[in-house]
N, C-alpha and C positions, 0 to 999 in steps of 0.2 A: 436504422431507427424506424419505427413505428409512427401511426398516427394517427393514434385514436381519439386525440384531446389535443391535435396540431393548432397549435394557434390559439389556445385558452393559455387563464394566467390561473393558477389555485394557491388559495389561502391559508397553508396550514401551521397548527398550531402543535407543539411540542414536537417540533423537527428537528430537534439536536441529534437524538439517537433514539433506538427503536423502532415502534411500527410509524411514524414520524417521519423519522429517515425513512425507509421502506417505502412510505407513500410519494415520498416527495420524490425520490431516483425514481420507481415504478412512474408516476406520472410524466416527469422528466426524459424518461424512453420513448415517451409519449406523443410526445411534443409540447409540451408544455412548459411555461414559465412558472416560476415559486417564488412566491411570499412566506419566508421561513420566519417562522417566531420560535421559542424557546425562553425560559426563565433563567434557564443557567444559571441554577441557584437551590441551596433548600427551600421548601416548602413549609413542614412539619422537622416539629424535633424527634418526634417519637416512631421514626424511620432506619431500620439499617441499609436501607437502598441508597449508594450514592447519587447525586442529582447530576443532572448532565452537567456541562461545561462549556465556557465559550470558546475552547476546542472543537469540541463536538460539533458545535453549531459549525466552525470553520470548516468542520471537512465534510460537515454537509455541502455547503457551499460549492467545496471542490470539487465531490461526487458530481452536483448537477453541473458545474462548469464545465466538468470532462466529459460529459454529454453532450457539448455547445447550446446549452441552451441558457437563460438568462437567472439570476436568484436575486432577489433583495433577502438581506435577515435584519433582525431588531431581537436583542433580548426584552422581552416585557411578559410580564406576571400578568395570566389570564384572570386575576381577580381586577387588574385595574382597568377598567372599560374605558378612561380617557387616554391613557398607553396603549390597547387594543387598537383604538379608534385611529391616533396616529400613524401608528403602525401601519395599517392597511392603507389607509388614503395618502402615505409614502411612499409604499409599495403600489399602487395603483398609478400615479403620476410618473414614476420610472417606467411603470410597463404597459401601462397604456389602458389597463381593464383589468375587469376581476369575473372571471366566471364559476370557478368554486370555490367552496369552504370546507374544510375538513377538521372539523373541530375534534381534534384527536386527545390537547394536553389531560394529563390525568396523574394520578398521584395514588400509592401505597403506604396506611400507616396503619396503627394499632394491631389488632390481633384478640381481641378481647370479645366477650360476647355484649350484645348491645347495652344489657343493663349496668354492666362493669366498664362500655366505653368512656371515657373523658371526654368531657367537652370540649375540649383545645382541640383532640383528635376528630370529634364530630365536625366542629366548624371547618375545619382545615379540608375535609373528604367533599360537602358540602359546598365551599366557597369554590374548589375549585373545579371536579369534577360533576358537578351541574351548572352552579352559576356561573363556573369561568366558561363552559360552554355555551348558556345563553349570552351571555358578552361577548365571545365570540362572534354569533350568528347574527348580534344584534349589531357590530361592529361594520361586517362586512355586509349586511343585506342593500345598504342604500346604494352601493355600489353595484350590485347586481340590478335592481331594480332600474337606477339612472342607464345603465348599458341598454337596455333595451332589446336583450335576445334572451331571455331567460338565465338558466344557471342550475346547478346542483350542489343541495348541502348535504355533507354526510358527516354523520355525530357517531362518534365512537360510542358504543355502551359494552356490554358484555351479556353472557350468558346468566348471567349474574343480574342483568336488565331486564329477565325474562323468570327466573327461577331467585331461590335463596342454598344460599350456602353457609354454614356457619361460622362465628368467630369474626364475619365481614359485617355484622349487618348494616354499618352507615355507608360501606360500599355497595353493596345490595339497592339500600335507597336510592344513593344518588343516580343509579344507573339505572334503577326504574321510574326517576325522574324525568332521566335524557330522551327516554321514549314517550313518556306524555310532552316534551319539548319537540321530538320531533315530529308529532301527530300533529301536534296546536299549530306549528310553523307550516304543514306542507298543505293544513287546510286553510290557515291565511295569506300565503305565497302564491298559491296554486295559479291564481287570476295574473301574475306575471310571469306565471310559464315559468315557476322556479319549483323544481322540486328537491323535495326533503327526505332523504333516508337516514336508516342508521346500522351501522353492522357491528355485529353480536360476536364477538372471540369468543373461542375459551381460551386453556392457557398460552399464552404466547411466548416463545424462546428471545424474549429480552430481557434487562436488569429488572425490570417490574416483577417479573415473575422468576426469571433465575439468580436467587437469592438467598441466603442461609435461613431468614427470618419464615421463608416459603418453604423450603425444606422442612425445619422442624415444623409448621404447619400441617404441614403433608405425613412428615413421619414424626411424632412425638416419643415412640417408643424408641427414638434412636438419640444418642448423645449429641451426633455429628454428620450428619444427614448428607449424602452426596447428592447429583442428581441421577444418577440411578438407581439412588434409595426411591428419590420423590419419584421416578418414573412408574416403578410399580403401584404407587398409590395413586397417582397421577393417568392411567389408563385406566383406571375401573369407572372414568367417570363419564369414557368414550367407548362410543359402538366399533366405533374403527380400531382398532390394535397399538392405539399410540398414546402420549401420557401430553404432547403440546404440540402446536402445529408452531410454522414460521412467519417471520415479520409478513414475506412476500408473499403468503397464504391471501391474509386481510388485504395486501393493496392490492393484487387481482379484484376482488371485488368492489375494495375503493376504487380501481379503475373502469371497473365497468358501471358504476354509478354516476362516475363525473362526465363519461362516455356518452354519447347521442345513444348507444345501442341499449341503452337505458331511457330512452327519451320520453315514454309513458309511464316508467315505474316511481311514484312518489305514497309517501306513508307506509316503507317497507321494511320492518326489523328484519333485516339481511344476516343470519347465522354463518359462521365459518368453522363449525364446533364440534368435528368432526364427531356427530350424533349426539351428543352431551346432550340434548335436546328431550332425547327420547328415553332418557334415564331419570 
């Protein structure tokens, strides 16, 4: 095992399965303790993506167990900020401290272009993939602050945080929200030696993105869309020769954000997009 974050406790949020999971083992390698949350539950109706489960969440648990190292989980919905709030200061009292936050949970719905979006599926993109991450940040900071060694938050957005894509656009918003959230947080954190990042995916090889509803998004011209249909459509949107990178892509850089060898970089939209950037 590694130790790159030996002896830190990290907060993260939609660690049932995905880049979640991913972050939580990855830190877990680490040294590190986890505060796993997950809703374990739908979100939206207007989704074909299943939502994790509190399966999932169990064998996350198990993952970082088999590492020897320690996990609290709590199922709770990043839209309720007095469930957040428990959550964490349960998980803090078992482990002793809280030194990151990785406000990862996020959600896939509609499909439609902004003027044709529903409001049900606005607020839902909205509630949880911006304000459930300020709730998040805003859950865990007192904790960071009371410890008295600083800390690092990292907010998931996407390349989508940075650009526009069609057919998303209240995903689009929300995620160029996350980034004026994590600018405002790491210039009023700064003075406690807490810094604030965020990393930028493109697609990512989890249920989010490997999906039917993603597929026909990608190929329209097709009935029944595989994913090496969506792959050819899906690399033209990268410089590198590929069509989505992996969960452990993004927590390599979530690890080195939560890391000391990160210890000056704060207000940094951190790309993992293999060039999607430059297209």
């Amino acid at each position: 095992m590694g130790g790159r974050v030996e002896g830190k406790v990290a907060f993260i949020t939609g660690a049932a399965r995905g880049q979640g999971r991913s972050h939580a083992v990855r830190l877990a390698q680490e040294g590190a303790d986890i505060i796993a949350l997950d809703v374990c539950a739908p979100i939206s109706s207007n989704t074909v993506i299943p939502p994790a489960t509190p399966d999932d969440l169990a064998e996350t648990a198990d993952l970082i167990k088999g590492l020897d190292r320690r996990i609290v989980t709590a199922q709770v919905d990043v839209r309720d900020f007095d469930a957040l709030k428990a959550a964490v200061t349960s998980g803090v009292e078992h482990l002793g401290r809280l030194d990151v936050i990785v406000a990862n949970a996020g959600i896939g719905n509609g499909g439609a272009t902004l003027d044709k979006t529903s409001e049900a599926d606005w607020q839902d993109m909205i509630d949880v993939n911006l304000s459930g991450v300020w709730k998040t940040v805003k859950a865990g900071v007192p904790h960071l602050i009371s410890g008295g060694s600083g800390g690092s938050i990292i907010l998931t957005s996407s390349v989508g945080g940075l650009k526009a894509y069609p057919h998303t656009g209240h995903y689009i918003a929300a995620k160029h929200g996350v980034v004026g959230l994590m600018r405002s947080f790491a210039l009023e954190l700064g003075q406690h030696f807490i810094r604030v990042n965020s990393v930028h995916p493109t697609n990512v090889n989890t249920p989010l993105f490997m999906n039917s509803g993603t597929m026909k998004l990608f190929r329209p011209d097709l009935e029944n869309p595989g994913p090496d249909d969506m792959a050819v459509a899906a690399q033209l949107m990268h410089v590198l020769p590929i069509g989505w990178v992996e969960p452990e892509d993004i927590s390599n850089a979530v690890l080195f954000l939560a890391s000391d060898e990160s210890r000056y970089v704060t207000g940094l939209p951190l790309t993992v997009d293999a060039g999607s950037m430059l297209k």
